[in-house]
PLY file of the C-alpha trace (Angstrom):
ply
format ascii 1.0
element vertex 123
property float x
property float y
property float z
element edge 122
property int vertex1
property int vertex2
end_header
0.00 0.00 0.00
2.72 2.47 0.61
3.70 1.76 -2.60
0.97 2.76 -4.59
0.40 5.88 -2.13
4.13 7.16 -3.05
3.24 6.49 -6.59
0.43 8.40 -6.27
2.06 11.09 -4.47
4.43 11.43 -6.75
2.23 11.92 -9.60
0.27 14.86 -8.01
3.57 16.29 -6.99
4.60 16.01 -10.71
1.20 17.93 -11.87
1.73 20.94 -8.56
5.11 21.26 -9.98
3.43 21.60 -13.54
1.36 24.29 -12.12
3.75 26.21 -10.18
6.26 26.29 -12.90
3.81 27.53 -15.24
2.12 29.84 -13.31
5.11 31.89 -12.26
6.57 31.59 -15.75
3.84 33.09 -17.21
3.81 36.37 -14.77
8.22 36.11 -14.87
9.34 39.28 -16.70
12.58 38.07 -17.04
14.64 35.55 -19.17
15.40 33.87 -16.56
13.52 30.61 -15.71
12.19 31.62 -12.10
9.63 28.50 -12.05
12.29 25.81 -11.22
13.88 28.30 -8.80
10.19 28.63 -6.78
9.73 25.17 -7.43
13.23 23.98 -5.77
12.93 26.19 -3.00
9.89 25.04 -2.04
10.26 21.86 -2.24
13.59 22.19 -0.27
11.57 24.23 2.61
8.77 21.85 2.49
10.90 18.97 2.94
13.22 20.17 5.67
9.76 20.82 7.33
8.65 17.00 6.92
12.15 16.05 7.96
12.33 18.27 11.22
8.64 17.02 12.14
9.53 13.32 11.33
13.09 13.62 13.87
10.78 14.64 16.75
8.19 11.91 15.17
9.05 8.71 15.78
6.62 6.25 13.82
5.83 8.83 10.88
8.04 6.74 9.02
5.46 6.39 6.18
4.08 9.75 6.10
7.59 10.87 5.43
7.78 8.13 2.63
4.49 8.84 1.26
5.14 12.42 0.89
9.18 12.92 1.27
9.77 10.75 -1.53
6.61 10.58 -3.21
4.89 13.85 -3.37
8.16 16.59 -2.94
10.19 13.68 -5.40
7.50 14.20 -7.83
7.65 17.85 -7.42
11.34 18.83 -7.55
13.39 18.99 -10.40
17.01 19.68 -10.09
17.66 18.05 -13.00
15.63 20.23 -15.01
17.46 23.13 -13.45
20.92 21.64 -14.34
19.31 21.14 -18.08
18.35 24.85 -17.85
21.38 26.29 -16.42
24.04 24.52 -19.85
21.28 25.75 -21.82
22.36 29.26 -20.42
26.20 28.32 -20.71
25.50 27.33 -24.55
23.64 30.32 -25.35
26.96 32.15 -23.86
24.73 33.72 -20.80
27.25 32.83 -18.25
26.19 35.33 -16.01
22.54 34.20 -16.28
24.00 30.25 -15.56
25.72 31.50 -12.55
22.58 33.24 -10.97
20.74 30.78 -11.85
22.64 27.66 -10.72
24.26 29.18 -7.67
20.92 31.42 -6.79
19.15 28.10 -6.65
21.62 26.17 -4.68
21.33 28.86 -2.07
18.07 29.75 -1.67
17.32 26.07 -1.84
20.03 25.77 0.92
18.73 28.18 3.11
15.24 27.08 2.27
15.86 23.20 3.76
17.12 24.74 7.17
14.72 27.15 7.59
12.68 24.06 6.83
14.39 22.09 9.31
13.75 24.66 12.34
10.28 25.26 11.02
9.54 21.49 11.32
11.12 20.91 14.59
8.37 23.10 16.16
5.74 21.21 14.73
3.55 18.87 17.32
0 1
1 2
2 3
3 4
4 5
5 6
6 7
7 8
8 9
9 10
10 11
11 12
12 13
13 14
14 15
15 16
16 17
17 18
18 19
19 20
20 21
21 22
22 23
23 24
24 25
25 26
26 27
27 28
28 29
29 30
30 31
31 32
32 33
33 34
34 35
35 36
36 37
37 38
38 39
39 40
40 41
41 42
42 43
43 44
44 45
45 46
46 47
47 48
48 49
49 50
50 51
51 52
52 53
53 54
54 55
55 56
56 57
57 58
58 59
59 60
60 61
61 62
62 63
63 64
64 65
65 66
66 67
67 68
68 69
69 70
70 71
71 72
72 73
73 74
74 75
75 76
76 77
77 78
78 79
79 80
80 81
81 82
82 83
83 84
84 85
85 86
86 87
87 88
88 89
89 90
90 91
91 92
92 93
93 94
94 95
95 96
96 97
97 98
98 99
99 100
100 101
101 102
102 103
103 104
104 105
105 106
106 107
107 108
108 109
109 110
110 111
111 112
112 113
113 114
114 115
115 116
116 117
117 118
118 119
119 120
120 121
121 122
C-alpha cells in the first residue's frame, strides 16, 4: 500500500510542480527561468519541514515516505534546473547560468534549514 500511495504522491507532486512552474513563468518578466527556482525552493523548505517534524516523530516513518519521496520527489526537479542552467552556458549567458545555478543552490540551501527549524516546532 505504501507503494501505490508514493506512486500516487508522486504523480500529483509532478502535476503541482506543472502548475507552479507555469504559473510563475507566465507572470516572470525576465529571461530567466524563475519557475524551477520557486519550485526547488519550495520543495527544499517543504521537505526540511517534513524532515524536522519526522526527527521529533518517531513512527511517521510512512508519512515521510508517502510524501518525502513521493509527493516533494514528484515535485522537484534539479535536473531540469541543471538542463536549464548549460542551456544558459550554450547560449553564452554565463552570467545568467551562474545566478541561476548558484541562486538556486542557495536559496534552496537556506530554504531546507529554515525548513528544518520550522519542522522541529511542529507537534
Amino acid at each position: 500500500m505504501i507503494l501505490f500511495l508514493t506512486a500516487l504522491a508522486g504523480g500529483v507532486g509532478g502535476a503541482l510542480r506543472f502548475l507552479v512552474d507555469t504559473t510563475v513563468s507566465r507572470i516572470n518578466q525576465t529571461r530567466l527561468p524563475l519557475g524551477t527556482i520557486v519550485v526547488n525552493a519550495t520543495a527544499c523548505l517543504a521537505l526540511g519541514m517534513l524532515t524536522g517534524y519526522g526527527l521529533g516523530h518517531l513512527g511517521a516513518d510512512h508519512l515521510i515516505t508517502v510524501l518525502g519521496i513521493g509527493l516533494l520527489g514528484g515535485y522537484s526537479t534539479f535536473s531540469t534546473a541543471s538542463v536549464e542552467g548549460a542551456r544558459l552556458i550554450r547560449e553564452g549567458r554565463w552570467s545568467a547560468a551562474l545566478v541561476h545555478s548558484g541562486g538556486m543552490l542557495a536559496l534552496s540551501l537556506a530554504a531546507s534549514v529554515l525548513g528544518l527549524a520550522l519542522g522541529g516546532t511542529l507537534r
